[in-house]
Structure formats: structure tokens, C-alpha cells
N, CA, C and O atoms as a GROMACS GRO file, in nm:
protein
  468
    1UNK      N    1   8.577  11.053  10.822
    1UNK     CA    2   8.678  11.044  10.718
    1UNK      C    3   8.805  10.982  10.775
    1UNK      O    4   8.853  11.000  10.887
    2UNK      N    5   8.845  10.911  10.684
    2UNK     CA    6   9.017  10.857  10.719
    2UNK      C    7   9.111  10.920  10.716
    2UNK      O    8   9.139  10.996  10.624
    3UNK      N    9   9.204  10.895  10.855
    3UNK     CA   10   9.347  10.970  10.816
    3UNK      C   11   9.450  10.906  10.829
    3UNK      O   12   9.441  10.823  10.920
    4UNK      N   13   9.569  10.908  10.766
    4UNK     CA   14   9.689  10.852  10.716
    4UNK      C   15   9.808  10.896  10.810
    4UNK      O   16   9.826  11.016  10.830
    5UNK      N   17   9.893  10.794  10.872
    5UNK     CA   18   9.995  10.817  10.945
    5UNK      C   19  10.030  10.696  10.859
    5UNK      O   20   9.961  10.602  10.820
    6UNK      N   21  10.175  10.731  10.837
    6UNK     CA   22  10.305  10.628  10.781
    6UNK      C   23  10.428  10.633  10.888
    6UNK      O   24  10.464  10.732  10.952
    7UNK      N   25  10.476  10.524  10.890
    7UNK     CA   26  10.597  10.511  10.997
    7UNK      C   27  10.686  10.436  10.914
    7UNK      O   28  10.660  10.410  10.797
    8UNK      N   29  10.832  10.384  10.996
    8UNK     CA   30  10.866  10.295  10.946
    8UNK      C   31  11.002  10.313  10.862
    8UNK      O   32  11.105  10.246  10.861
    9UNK      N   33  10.963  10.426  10.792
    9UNK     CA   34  11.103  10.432  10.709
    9UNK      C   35  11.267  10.464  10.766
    9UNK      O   36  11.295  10.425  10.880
   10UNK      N   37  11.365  10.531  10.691
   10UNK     CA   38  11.470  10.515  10.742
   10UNK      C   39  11.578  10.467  10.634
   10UNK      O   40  11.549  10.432  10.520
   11UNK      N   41  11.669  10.470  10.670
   11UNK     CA   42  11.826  10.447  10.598
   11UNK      C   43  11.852  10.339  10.563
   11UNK      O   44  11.854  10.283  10.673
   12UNK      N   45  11.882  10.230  10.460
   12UNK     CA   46  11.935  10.070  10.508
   12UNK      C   47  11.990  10.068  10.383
   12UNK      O   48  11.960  10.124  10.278
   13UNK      N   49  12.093   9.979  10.423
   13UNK     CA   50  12.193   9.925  10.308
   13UNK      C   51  12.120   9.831  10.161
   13UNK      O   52  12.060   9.726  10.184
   14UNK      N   53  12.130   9.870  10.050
   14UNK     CA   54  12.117   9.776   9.917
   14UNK      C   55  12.115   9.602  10.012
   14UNK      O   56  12.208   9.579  10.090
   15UNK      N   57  12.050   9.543  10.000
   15UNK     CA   58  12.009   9.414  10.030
   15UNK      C   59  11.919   9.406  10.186
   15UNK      O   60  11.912   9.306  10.256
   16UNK      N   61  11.868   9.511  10.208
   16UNK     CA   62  11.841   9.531  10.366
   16UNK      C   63  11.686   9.516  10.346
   16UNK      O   64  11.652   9.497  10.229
   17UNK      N   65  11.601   9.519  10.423
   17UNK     CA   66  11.458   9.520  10.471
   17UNK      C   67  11.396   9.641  10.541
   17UNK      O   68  11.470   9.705  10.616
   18UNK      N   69  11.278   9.678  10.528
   18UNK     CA   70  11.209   9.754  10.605
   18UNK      C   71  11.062   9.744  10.572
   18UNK      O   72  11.014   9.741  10.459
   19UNK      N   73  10.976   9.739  10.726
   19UNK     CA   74  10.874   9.765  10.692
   19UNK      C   75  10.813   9.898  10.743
   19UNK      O   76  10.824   9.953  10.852
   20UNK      N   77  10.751   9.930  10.642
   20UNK     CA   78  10.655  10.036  10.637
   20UNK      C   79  10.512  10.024  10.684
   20UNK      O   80  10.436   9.949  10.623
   21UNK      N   81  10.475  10.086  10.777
   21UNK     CA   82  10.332  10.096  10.854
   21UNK      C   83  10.246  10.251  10.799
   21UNK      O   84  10.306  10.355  10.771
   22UNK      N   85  10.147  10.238  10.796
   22UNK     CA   86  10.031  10.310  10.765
   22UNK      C   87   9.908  10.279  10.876
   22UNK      O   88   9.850  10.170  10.874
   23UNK      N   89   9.887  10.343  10.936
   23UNK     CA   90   9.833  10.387  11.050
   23UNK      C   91   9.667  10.462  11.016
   23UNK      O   92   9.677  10.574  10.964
   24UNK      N   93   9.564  10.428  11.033
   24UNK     CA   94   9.430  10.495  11.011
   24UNK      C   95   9.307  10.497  11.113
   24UNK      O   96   9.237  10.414  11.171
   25UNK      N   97   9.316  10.598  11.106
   25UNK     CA   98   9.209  10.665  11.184
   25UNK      C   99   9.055  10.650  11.150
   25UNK      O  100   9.020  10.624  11.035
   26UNK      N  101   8.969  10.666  11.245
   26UNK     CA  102   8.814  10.610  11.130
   26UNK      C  103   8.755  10.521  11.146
   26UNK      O  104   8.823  10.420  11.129
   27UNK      N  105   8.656  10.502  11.171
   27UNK     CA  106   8.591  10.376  11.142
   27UNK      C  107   8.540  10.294  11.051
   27UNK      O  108   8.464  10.198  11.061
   28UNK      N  109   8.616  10.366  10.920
   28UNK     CA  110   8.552  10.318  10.807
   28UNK      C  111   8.653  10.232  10.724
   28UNK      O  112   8.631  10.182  10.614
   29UNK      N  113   8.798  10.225  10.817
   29UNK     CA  114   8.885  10.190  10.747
   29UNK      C  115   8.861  10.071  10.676
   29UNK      O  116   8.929  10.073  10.573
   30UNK      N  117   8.784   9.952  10.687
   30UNK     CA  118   8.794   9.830  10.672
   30UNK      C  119   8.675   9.819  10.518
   30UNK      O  120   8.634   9.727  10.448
   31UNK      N  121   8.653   9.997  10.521
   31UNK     CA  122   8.588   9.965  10.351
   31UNK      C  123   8.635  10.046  10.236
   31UNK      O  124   8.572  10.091  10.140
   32UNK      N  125   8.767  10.056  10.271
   32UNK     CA  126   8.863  10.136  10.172
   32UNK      C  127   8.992  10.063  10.120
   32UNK      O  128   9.073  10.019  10.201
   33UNK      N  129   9.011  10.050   9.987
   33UNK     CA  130   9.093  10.017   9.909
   33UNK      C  131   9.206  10.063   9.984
   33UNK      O  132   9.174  10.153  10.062
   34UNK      N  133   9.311  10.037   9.986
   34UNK     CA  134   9.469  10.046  10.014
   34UNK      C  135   9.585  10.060   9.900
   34UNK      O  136   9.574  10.002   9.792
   35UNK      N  137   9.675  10.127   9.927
   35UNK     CA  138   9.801  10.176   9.786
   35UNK      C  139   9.855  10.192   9.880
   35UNK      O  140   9.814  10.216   9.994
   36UNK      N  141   9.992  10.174   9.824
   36UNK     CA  142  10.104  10.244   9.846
   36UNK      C  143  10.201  10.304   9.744
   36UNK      O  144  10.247  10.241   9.649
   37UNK      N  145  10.225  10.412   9.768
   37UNK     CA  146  10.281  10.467   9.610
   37UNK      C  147  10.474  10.554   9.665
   37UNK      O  148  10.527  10.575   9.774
   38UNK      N  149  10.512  10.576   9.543
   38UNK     CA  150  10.653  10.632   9.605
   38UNK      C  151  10.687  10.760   9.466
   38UNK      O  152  10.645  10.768   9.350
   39UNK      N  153  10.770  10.835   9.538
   39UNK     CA  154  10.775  10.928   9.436
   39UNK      C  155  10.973  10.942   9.498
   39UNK      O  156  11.029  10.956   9.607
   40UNK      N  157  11.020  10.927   9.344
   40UNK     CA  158  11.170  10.960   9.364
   40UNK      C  159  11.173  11.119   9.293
   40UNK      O  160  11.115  11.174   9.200
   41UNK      N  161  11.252  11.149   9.371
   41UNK     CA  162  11.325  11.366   9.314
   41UNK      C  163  11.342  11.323   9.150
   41UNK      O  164  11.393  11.219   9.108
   42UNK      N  165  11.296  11.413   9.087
   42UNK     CA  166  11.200  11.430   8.992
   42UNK      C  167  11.192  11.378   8.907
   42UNK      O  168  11.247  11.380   8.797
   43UNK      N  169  11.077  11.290   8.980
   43UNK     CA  170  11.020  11.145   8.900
   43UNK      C  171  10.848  11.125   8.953
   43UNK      O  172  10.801  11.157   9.062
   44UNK      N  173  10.789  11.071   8.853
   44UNK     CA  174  10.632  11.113   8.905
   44UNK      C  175  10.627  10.959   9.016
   44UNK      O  176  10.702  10.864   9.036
   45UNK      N  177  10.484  11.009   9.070
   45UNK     CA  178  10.480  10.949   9.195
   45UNK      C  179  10.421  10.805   9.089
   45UNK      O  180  10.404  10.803   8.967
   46UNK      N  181  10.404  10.708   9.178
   46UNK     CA  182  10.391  10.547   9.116
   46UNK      C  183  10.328  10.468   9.196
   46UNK      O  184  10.352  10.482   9.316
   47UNK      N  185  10.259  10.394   9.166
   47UNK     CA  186  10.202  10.306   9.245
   47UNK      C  187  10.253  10.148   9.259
   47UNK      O  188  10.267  10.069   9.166
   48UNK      N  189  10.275  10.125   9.397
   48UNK     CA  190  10.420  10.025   9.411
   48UNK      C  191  10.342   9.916   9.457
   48UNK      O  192  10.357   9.814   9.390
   49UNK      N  193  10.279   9.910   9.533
   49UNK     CA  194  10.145   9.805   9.553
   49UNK      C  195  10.012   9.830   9.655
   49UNK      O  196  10.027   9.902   9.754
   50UNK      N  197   9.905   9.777   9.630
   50UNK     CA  198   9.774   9.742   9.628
   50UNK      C  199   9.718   9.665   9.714
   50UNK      O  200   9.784   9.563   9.730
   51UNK      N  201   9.571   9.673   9.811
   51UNK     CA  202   9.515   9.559   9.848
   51UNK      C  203   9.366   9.570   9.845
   51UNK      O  204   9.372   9.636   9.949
   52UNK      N  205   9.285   9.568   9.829
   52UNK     CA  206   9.160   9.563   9.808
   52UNK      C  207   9.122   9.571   9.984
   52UNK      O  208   9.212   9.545  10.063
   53UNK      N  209   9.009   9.603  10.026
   53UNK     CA  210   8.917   9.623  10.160
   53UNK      C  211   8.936   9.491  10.258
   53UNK      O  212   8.933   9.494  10.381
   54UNK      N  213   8.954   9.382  10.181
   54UNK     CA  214   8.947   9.234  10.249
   54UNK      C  215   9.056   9.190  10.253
   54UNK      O  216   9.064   9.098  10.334
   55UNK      N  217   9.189   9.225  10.180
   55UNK     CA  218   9.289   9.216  10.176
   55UNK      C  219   9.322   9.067  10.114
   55UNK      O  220   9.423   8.997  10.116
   56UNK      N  221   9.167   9.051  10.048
   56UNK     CA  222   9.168   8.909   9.942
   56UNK      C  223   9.287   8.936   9.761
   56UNK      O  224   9.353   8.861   9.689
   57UNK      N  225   9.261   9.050   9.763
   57UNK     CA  226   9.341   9.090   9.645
   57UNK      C  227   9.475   9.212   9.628
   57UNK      O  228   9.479   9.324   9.678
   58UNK      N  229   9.555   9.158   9.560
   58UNK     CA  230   9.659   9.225   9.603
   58UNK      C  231   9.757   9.296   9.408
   58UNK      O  232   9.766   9.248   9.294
   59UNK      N  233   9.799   9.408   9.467
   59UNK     CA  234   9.853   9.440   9.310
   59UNK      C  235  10.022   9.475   9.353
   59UNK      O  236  10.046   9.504   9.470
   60UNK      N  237  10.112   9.472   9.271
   60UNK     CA  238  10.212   9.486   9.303
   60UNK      C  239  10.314   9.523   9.123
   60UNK      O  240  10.317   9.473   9.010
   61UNK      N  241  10.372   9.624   9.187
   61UNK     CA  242  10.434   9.688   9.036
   61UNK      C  243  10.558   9.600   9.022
   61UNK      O  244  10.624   9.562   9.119
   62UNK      N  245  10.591   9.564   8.863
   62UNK     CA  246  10.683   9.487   8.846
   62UNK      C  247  10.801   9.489   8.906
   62UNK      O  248  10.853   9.389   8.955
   63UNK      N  249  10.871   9.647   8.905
   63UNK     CA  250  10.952   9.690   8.995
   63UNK      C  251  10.981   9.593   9.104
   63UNK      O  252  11.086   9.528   9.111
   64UNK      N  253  10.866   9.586   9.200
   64UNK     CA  254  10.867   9.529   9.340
   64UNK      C  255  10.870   9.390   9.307
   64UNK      O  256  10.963   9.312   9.326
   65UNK      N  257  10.755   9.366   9.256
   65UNK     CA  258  10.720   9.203   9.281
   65UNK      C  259  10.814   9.107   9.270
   65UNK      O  260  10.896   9.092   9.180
   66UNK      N  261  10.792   9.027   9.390
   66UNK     CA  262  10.855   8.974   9.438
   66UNK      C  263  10.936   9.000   9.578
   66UNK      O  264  10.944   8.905   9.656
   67UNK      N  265  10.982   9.096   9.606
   67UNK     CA  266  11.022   9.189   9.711
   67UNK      C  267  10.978   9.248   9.785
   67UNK      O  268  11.031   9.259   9.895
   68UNK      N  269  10.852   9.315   9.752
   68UNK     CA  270  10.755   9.355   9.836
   68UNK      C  271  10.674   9.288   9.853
   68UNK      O  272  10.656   9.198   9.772
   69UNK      N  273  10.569   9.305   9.994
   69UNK     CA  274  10.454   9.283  10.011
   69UNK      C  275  10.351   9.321  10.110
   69UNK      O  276  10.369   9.315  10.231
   70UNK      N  277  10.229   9.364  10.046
   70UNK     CA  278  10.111   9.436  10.138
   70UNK      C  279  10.033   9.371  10.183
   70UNK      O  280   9.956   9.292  10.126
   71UNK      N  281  10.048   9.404  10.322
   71UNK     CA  282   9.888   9.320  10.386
   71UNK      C  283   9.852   9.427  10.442
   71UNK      O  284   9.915   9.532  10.438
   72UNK      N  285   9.729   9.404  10.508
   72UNK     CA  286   9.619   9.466  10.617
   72UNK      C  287   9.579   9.402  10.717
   72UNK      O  288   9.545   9.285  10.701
   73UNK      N  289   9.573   9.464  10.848
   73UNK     CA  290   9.531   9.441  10.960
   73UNK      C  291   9.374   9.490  10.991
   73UNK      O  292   9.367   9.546  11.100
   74UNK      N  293   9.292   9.484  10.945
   74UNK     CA  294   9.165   9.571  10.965
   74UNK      C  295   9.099   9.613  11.083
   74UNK      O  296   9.037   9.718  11.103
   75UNK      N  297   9.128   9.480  11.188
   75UNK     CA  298   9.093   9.471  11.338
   75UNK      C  299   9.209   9.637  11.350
   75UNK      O  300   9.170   9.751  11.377
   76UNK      N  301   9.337   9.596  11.324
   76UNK     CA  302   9.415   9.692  11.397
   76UNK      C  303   9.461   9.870  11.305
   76UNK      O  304   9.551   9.951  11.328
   77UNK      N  305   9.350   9.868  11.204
   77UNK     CA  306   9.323  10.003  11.121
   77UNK      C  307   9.506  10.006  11.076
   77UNK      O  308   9.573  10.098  11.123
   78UNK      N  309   9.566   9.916  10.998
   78UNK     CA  310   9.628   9.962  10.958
   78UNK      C  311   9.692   9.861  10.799
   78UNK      O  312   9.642   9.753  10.767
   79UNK      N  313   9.771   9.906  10.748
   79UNK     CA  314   9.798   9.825  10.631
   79UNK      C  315   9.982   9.875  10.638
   79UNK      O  316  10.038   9.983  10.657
   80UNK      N  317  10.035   9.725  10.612
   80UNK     CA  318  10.144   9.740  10.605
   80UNK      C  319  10.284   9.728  10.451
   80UNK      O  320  10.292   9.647  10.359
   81UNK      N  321  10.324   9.786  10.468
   81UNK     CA  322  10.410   9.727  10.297
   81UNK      C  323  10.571   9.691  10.406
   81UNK      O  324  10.651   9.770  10.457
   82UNK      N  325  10.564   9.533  10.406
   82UNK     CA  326  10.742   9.471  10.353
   82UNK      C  327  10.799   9.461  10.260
   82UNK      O  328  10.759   9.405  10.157
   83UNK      N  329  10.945   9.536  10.283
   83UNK     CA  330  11.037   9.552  10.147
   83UNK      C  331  11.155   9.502  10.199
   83UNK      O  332  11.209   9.546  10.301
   84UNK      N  333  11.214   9.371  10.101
   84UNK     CA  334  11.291   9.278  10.142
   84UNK      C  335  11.418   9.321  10.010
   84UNK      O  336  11.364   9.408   9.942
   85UNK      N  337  11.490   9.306   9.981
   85UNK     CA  338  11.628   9.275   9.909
   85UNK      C  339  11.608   9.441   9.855
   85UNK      O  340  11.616   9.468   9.735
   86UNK      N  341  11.587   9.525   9.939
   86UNK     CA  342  11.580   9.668   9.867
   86UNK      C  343  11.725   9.700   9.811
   86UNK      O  344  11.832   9.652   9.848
   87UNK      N  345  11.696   9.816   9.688
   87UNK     CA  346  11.799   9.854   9.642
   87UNK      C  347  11.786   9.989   9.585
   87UNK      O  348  11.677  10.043   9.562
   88UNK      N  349  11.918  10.049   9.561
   88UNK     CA  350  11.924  10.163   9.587
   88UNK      C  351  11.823  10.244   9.510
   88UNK      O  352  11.777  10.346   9.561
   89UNK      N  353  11.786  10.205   9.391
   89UNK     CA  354  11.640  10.269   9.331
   89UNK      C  355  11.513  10.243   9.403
   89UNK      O  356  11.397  10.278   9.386
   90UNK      N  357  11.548  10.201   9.452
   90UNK     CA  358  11.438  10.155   9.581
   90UNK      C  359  11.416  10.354   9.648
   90UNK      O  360  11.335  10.422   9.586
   91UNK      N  361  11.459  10.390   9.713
   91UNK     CA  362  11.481  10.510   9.742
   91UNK      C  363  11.405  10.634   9.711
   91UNK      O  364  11.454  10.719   9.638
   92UNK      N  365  11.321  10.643   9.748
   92UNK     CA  366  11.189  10.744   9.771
   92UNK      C  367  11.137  10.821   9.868
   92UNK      O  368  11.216  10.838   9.961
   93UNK      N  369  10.998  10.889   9.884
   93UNK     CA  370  10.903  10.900   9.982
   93UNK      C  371  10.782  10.840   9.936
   93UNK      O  372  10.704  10.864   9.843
   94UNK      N  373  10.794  10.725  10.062
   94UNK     CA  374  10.643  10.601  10.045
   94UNK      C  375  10.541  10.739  10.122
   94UNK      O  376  10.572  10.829  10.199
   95UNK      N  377  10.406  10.701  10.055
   95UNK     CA  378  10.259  10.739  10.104
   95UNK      C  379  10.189  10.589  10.085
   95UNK      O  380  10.217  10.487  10.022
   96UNK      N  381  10.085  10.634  10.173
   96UNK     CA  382   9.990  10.512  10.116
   96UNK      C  383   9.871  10.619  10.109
   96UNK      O  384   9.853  10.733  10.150
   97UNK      N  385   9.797  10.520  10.031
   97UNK     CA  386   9.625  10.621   9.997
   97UNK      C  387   9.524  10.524  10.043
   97UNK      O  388   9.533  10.402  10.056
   98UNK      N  389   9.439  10.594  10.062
   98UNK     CA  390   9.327  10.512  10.076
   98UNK      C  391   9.230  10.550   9.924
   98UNK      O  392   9.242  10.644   9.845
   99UNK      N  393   9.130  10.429   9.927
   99UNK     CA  394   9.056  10.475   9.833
   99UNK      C  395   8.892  10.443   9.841
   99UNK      O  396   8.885  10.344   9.913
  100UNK      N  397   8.774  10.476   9.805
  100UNK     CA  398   8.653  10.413   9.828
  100UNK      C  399   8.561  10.403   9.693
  100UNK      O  400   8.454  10.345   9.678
  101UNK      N  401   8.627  10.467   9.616
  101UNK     CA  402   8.601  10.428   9.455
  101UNK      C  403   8.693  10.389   9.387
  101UNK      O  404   8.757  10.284   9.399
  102UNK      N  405   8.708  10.499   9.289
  102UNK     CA  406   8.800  10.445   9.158
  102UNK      C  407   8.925  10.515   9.187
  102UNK      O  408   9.030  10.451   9.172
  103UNK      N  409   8.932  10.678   9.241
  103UNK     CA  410   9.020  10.690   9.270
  103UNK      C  411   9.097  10.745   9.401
  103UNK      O  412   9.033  10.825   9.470
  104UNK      N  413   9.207  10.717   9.436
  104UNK     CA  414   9.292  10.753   9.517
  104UNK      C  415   9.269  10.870   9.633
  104UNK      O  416   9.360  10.950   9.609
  105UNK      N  417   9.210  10.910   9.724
  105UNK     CA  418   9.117  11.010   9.777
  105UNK      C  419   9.212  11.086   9.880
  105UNK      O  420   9.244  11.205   9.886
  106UNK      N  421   9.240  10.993   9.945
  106UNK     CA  422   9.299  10.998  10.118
  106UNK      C  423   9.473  10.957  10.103
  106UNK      O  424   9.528  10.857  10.058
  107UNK      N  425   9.519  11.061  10.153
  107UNK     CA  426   9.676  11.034  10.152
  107UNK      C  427   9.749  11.032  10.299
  107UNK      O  428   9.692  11.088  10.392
  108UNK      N  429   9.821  10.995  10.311
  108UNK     CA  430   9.933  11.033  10.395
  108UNK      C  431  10.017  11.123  10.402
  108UNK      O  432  10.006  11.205  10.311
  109UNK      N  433  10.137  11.151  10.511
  109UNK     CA  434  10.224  11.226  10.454
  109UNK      C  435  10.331  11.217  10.413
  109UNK      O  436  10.403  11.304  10.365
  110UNK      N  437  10.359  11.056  10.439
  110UNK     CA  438  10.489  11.014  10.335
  110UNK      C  439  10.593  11.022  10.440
  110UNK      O  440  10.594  11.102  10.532
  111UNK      N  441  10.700  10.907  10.409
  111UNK     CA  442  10.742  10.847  10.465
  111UNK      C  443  10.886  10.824  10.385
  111UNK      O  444  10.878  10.742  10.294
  112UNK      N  445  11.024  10.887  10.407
  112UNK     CA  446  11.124  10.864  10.330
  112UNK      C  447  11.181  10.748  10.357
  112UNK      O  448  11.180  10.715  10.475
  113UNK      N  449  11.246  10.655  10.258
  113UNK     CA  450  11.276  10.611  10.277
  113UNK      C  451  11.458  10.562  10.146
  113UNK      O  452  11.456  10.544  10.024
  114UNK      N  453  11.566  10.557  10.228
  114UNK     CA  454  11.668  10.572  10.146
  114UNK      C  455  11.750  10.422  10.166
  114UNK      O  456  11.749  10.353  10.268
  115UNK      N  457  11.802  10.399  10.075
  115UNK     CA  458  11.919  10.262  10.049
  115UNK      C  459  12.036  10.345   9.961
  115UNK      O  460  12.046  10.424   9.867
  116UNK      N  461  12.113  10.274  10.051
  116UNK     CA  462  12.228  10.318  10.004
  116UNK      C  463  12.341  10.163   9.955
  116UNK      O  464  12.336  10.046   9.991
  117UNK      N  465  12.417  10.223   9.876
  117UNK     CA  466  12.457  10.098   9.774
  117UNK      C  467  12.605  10.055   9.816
  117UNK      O  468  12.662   9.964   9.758
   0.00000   0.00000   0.00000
């Protein structure tokens, strides 16, 4: 089974960058769907973007797009989300999930991450 380490987050100013790492354990990583989702204080959690096993397909919530973006390393078991011109609604705790069906299985433990304006 897969397990989820997130790194990466941290403090940065409204127009700042950060990337976020997701870290997996397993040998199976390279046949599991990828998410990354964020949940702001009390607001339901969301799914911010997507990559399919091959990292041929990619989903990204309107929110982001454009600003973000997910890839995968498969050689190196991990999948990453860059977040470029963040802003202060930006401001959450990122998880990423893994998935091997339809839904969402394998989590992380999340990863805060704050902008300040």
C-alpha cells in the first residue's frame, strides 16, 4: 500500500511561489491517480488539481488554473503541485491523495500552507 508524505509548505507573501512535494512510498506508485486537494477553516475540502498514473492528463480547478501546476516524477515516487502568483485565498492545508479507482483512497497528512496580503 501507498503512503503520503507532503513537504513544502510555509508562509509567502500574495504574489509569491511555492512548491509543494508529495512523497510516496510503495511500489505501486506509478499506477495510482494523483490529487491534490486543500481545505480552508471552515470550508469543505476541494480538489485543486489532478494527474492521471502517466502524468499524460492533467485537471486543474478554475480557482488555480493557470497558476498552478502538477506533475509527477514516477522514477522518483513522487508528484509535485507549483503555485505561482498565490494569493491570500490561496491559504489552506494542501493533502494530496492517491487514487486506484474512482475514488480518492490514500491521503496524506497535509501540508499548511499561508499567504499573506
Amino acid at each position: 500500500q501507498v503512503q503520503l508524505v507532503e513537504s513544502g509548505g510555509g508562509l509567502v507573501q500574495a504574489g509569491g511561489s511555492l512548491r509543494l512535494s508529495c512523497a510516496a512510498s510503495g511500489r505501486t506508485f506509478s499506477s495510482y491517480a494523483m490529487g491534490w486537494f486543500r481545505q480552508a477553516p471552515g470550508k469543505e475540502r476541494e480538489l485543486v488539481a489532478a494527474i492521471s498514473w502517466s502524468g499524460g492528463s492533467t485537471y486543474y480547478a478554475d480557482s488555480v488554473k493557470g497558476r498552478f501546476t502538477i506533475s509527477r516524477d514516477n522514477a522518483k515516487n513522487t508528484v509535485y503541485l507549483r503555485m505561482n502568483s498565490l494569493k491570500p485565498e490561496d491559504t489552506a492545508v494542501y493533502y494530496c491523495a492517491a487514487r486506484s479507482g474512482y475514488d480518492y483512497d490514500l491521503w496524506g497528512q497535509g501540508t499548511q500552507v499561508t499567504v499573506s496580503s
